[in-house]
VOZASE-424013 format. One line per 8 residues: number of its first residue (from 0); their letters; for each residue x, y, z of C-alpha. Coordinates in pm, 1 decimal, padded with zeros to 6 digits, m for minus. Example, Ala and Ser with C-alpha at 12.3 -4.5 7.8 and 13.67 -1.06 7.14 Angstrom:
% VOZASE-424013
0) AS) 01230.0:m00450.0:00780.0 | 01367.0:m00106.0:00714.0
This chain:
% VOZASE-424013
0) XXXXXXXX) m09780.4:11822.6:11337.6 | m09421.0:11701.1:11341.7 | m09170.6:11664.0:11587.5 | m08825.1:11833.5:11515.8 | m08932.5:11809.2:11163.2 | m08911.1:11452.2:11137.2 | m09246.5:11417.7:10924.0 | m09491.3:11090.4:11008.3
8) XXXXXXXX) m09270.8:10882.0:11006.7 | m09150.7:10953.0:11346.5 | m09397.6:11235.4:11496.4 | m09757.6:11168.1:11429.0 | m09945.3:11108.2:11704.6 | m10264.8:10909.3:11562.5 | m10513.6:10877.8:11876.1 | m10391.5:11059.5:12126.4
16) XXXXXXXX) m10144.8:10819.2:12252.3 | m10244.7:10503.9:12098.9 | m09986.3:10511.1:11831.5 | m09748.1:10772.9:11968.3 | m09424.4:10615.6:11837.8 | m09113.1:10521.3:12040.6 | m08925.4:10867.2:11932.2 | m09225.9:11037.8:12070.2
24) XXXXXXXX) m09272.3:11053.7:12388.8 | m09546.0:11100.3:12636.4 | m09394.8:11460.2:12734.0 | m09344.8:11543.8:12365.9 | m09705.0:11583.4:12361.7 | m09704.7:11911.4:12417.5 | m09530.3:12017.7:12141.7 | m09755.0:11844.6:11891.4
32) XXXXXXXX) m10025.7:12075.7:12034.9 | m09797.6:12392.8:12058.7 | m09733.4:12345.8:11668.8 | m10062.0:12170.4:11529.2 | m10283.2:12420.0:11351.1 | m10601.5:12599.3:11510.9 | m10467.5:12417.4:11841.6 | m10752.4:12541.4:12054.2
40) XXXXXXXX) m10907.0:12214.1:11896.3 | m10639.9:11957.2:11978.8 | m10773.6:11879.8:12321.0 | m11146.6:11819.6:12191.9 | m10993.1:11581.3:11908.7 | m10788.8:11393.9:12188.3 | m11073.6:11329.3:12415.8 | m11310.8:11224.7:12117.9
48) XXXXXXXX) m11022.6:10981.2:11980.7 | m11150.8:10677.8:12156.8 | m11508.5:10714.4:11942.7 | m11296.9:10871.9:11609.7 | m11373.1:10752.3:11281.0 | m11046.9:10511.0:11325.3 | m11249.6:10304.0:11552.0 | m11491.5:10236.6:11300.6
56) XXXXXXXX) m11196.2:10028.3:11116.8 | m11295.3:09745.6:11376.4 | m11649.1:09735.7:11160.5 | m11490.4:09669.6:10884.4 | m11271.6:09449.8:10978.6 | m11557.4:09210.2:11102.3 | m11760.3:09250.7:10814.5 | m11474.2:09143.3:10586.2
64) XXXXXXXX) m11477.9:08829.9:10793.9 | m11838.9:08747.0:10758.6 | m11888.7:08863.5:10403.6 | m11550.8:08637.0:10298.8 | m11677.1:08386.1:10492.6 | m12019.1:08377.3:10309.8 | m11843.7:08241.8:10028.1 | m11670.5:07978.3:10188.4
72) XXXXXXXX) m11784.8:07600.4:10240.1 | m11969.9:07492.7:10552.9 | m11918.4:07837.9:10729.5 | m12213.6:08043.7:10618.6 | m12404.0:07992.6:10989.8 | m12047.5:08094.6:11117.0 | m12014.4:08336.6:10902.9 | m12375.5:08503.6:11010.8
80) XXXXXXXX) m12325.1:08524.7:11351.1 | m12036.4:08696.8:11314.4 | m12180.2:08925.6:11098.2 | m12490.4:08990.3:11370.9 | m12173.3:09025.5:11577.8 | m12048.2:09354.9:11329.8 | m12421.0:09506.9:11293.8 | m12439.2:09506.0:11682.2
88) XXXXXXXX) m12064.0:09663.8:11686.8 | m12149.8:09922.7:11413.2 | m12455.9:10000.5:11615.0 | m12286.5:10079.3:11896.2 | m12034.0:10297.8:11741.3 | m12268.8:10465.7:11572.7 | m12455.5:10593.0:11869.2 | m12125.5:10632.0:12086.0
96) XXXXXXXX) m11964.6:10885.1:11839.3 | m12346.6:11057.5:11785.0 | m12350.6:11122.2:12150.6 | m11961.0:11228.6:12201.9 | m11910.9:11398.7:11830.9 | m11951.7:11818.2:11735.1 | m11949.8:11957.2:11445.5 | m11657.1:12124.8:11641.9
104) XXXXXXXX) m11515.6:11778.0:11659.0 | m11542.1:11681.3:11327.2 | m11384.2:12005.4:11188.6 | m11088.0:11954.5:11408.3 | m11058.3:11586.2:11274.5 | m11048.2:11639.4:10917.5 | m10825.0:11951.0:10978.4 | m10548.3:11679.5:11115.3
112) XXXXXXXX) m10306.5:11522.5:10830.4 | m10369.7:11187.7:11019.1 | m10731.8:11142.5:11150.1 | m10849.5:11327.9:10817.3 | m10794.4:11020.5:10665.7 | m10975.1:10757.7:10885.4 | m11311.2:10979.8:10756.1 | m11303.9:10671.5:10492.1
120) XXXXXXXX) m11336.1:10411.0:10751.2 | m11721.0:10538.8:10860.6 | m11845.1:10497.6:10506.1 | m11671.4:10155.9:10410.3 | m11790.7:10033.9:10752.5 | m12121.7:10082.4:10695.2 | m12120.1:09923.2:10329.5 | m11966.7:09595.5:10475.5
128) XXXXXXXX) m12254.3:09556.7:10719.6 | m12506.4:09664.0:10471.7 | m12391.3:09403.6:10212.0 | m12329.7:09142.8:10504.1 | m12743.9:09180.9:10527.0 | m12752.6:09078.2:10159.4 | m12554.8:08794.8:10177.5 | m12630.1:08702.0:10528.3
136) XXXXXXXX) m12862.4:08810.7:10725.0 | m13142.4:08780.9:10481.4 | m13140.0:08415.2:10647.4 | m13245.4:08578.3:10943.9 | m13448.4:08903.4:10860.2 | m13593.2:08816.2:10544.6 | m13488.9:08911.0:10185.5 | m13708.3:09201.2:10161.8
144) XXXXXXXX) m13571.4:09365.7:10503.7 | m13221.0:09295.7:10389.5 | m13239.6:09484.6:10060.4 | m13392.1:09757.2:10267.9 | m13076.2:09797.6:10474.5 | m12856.2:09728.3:10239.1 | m12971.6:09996.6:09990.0 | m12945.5:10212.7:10327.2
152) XXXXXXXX) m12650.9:10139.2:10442.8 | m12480.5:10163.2:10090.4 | m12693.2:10473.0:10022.2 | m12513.4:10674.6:10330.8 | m12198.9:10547.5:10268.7 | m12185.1:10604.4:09899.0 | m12263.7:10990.1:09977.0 | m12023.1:10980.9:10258.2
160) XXXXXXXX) m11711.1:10826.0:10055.7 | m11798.4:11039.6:09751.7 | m11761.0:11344.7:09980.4 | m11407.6:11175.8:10188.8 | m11315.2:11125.8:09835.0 | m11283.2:11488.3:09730.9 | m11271.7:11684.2:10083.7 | m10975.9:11523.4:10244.6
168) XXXXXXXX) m10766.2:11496.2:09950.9 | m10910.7:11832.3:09908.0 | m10747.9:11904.1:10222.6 | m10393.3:11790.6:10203.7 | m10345.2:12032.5:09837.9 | m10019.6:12274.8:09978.8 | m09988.5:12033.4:10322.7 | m09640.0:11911.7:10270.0
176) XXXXXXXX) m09755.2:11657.6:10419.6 | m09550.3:11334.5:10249.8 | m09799.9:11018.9:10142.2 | m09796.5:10724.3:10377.5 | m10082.3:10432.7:10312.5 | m10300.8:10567.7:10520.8 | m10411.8:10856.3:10204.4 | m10610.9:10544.8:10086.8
184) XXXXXXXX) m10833.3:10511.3:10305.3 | m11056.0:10848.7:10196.4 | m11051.8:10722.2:09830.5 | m11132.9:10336.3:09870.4 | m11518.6:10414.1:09973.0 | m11629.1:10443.6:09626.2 | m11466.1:10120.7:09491.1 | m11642.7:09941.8:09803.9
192) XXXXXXXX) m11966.9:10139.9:09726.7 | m11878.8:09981.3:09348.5 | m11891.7:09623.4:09470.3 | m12132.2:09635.5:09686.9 | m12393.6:09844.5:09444.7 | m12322.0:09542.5:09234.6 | m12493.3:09291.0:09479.4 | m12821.2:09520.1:09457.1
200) XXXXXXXX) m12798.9:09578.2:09084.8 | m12888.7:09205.1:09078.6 | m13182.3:09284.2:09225.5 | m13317.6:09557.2:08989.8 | m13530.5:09468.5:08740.0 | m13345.2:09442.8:08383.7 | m13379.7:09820.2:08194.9 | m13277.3:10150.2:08252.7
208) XXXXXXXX) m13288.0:10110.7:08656.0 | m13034.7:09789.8:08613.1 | m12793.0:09962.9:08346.8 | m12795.5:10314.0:08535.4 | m12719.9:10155.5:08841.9 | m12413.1:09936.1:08696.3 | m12304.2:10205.7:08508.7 | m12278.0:10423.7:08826.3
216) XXXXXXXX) m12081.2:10143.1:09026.4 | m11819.0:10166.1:08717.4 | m11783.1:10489.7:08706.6 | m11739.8:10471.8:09077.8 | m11500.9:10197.5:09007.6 | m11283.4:10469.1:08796.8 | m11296.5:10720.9:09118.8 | m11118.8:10511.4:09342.9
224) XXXXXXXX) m10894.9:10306.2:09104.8 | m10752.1:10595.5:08905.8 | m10739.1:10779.6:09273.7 | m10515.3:10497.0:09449.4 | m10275.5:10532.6:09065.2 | m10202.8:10861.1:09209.4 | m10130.7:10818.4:09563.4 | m09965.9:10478.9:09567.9
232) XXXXXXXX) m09648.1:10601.0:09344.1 | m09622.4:10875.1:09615.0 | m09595.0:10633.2:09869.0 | m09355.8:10403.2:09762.6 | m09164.1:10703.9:09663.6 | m09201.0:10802.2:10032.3 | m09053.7:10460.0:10120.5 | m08796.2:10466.1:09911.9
240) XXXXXXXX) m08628.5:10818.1:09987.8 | m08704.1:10821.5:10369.8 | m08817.9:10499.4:10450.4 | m09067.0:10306.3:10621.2 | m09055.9:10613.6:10944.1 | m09225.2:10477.9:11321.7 | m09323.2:10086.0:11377.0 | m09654.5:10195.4:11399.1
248) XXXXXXXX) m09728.0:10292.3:11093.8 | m09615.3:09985.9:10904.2 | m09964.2:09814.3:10914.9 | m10116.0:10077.9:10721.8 | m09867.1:09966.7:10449.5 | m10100.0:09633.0:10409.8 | m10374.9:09934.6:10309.9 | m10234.0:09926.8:09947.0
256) XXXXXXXX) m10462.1:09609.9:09911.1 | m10770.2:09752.4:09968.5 | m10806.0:09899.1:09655.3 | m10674.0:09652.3:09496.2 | m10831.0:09356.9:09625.3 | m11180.3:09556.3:09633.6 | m11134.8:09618.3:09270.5 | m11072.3:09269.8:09145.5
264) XXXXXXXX) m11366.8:09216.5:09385.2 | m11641.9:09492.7:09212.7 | m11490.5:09393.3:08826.0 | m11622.9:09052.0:08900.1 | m11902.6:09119.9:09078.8 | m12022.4:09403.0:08800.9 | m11958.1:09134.7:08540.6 | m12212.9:08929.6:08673.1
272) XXXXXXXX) m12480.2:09188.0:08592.3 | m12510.4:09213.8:08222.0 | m12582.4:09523.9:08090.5 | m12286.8:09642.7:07817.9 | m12025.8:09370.8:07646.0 | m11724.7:09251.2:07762.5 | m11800.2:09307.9:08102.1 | m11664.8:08913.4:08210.4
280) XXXXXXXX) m11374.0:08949.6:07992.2 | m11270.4:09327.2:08156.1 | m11316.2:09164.7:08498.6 | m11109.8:08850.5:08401.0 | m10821.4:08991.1:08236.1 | m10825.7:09313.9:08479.8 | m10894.0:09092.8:08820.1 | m10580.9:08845.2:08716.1
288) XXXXXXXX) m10346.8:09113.6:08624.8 | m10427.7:09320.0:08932.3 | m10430.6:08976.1:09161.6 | m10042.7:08937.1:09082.7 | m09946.3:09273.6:09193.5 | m10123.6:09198.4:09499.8 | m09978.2:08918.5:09602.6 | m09607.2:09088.7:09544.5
296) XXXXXXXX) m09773.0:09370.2:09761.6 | m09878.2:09088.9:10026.8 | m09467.5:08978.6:09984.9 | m09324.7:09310.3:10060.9 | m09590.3:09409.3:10308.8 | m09529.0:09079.7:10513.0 | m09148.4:09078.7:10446.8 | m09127.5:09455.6:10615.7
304) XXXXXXXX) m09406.0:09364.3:10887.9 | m09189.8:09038.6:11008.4 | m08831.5:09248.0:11006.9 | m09039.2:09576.2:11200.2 | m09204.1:09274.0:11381.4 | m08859.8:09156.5:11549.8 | m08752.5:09510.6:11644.6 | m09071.9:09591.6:11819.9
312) XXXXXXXX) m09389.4:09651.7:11653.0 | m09615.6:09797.6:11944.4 | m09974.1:09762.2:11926.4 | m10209.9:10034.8:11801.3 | m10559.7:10098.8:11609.3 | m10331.0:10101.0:11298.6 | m10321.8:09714.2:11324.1 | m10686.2:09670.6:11173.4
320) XXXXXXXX) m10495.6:09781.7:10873.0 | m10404.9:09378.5:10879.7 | m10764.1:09279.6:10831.1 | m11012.1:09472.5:10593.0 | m10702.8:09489.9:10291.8 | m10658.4:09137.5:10298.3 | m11022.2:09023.5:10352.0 | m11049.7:09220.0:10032.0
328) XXXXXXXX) m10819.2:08996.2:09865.9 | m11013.3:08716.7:09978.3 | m11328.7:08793.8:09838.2 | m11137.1:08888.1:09487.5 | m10979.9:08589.2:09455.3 | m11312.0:08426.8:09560.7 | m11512.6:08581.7:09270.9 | m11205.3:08565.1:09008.0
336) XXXXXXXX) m11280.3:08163.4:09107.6 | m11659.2:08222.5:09011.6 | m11575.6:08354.0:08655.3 | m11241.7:08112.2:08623.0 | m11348.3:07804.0:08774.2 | m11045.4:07740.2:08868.9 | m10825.5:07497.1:09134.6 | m10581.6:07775.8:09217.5
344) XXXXXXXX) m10796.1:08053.2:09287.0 | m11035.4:07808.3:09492.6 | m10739.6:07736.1:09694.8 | m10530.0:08039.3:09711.6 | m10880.3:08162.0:09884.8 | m10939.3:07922.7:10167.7 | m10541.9:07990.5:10230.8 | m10607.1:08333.6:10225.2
352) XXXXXXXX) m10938.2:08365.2:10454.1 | m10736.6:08113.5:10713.2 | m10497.1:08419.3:10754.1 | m10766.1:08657.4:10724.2 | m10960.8:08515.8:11042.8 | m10609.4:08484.9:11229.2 | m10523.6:08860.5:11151.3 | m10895.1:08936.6:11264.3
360) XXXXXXXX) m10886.4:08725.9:11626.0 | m10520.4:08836.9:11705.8 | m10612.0:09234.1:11639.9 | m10974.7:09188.6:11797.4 | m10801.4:09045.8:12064.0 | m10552.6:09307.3:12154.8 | m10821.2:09548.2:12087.7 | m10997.0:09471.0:12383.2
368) XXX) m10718.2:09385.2:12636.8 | m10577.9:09753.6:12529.7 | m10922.8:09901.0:12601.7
């Protein structure tokens, strides 16, 4: 799936042509195909592309919004609607890709380098809807119908990112493929499936159901965190010996929060269901320590998306990559200012969701004037 050998840096073509970079060009096309593996299946995964599992990065995006938002003063009516606005999105996608997906399709997907890894959008999309019910749209629906969708949603996509989690990493074992951000994505399910589980643990009665259920998000905590150790020293090892490859793929570099942010997000979260000691303390000291490498990742990834930014940084599906990682750091600094009352985390959070709505309107945006 290269181009004269260049790797994906400069050759991957994401969505058909929605992120062909600028050394690829339109009549290169053909050579992608000519090379790609099992390429009987190229043309199927081209014409499904607009309905991929990529798309469903848009769902998560919007969640993040609403869910961050439902934290924030005076916009939790905003902050519904827009969620309302994300159910009805993930609805539609949902049925769109039902009616235009094979299991043909879906094969040929995961056996790309590239779309294989947008298979972790689906899950985490419908997690951030599902705990948007929680925290929003109970105001609407009802407690009681909000759990119920909620322990859906969450109950799908746990299943689903547990299987992304082992099949496409599963899949890129003798690839020589080299790591770019977007490896993330199949291993952050289970740390959002970790936060989210811990909103509904609050709703178990205290015993066994209450500690089995925290002690599951945990130990999905440890799939995802000790997954993204592994991968994210192969990316910046990537960046370092060949650089940072086509202007396209420079959002997904802002990916690297995801984990990170969602982590500091489900430590918190899990320590506000009691069930072993030292649970506040482990999310305090971990959430801090993990919140400073995050904002030196939010440094470098904004320092090399300005510079990229004043050479040309043409729009594709890849810019959603903006949104979800950072709406994740939102809502960790949010709850690290539940456990820490605390001035600077208050702050550093209403700073952060201002981007975080910005990112979100400016990618929506160009979204839908590029569809």
């Amino acid at each position: 799936m290269t181009l004269g050998g260049s790797g994906i840096g400069a050759a991957y073509v994401h969505i058909g042509c929605w992120c062909l970079p600028r050394q690829a060009r339109h009549e290169d096309c053909h050579v992608v195909t000519a090379l790609a593996p099992r390429p009987h299946r190229a043309p199927e995964v081209r014409r499904a592309a607009p309905f991929g599992p990529n798309l469903f990065a848009s769902v998560m995006g919007t969640g993040i919004v609403a869910t961050a938002g439902a934290s924030m003063p005076g916009l939790h009516t905003a902050a519904t609607y827009v969620w309302a606005l994300d159910a009805a999105l993930l609805a539609f996608l949902v049925a769109a890709a039902l009616r235009r997906w094979t299991w043909r399709t879906v094969r040929a997907q995961l056996a790309d380098p590239v779309m294989a890894q947008f298979w972790g959008a689906p899950p985490m999309a419908l997690m951030t809807v599902g705990t948007g019910a929680l925290l929003l749209g109970k105001d609407w629906i009802g407690l009681p119908a909000a759990l119920t969708v909620d322990w859906t949603l969450w109950t799908i996509g746990t299943v689903l990112g547990l299987a992304t989690s082992v099949l496409v990493p599963l899949r890129m074992i003798g690839s020589g493929e080299r790591a770019f951000a977007g490896w993330l994505m199949p291993v952050v399910p289970p740390m959002v499936s970790a936060a989210s589980g811990a909103l509904l643990a609050q709703h178990l009665p205290e015993g066994s159901s209450r500690q089995a259920m925290v002690l599951g998000c945990y130990a999905l905590f440890g799939v995802s965190l000790f997954a993204t150790m592994v991968i994210v020293p192969q990316i910046w090892q990537r960046l370092v010996q060949h650089g940072l490859g086509a202007a396209s793929t420079v959002p997904t570099l802002w990916i690297v929060l995801g984990p990170l942010g969602q982590s500091i997000t489900a430590a918190n979260l899990l320590a506000g269901v009691h069930v072993v000691p030292g649970q506040t303390a482990f999310g305090v000291l971990y959430g801090t320590i993990t919140w400073g490498f995050a904002l030196l990742w939010v440094a470098l990834a904004a320092a090399v998306t300005v510079r990229t930014a004043r050479r040309g940084l043409p729009f594709a599906l890849t810019w959603w990559s903006f949104v979800f990682p950072l709406g994740t750091l939102v809502t960790g600094t949010s709850a690290l200012a539940v456990r820490v009352p605390s001035a600077m985390f208050s702050g550093v959070a209403v700073v952060l969701y201002g981007a975080l709505v910005a990112a979100w309107a400016t990618v929506a945006v160009r979204t839908l004037l590029q569809r």
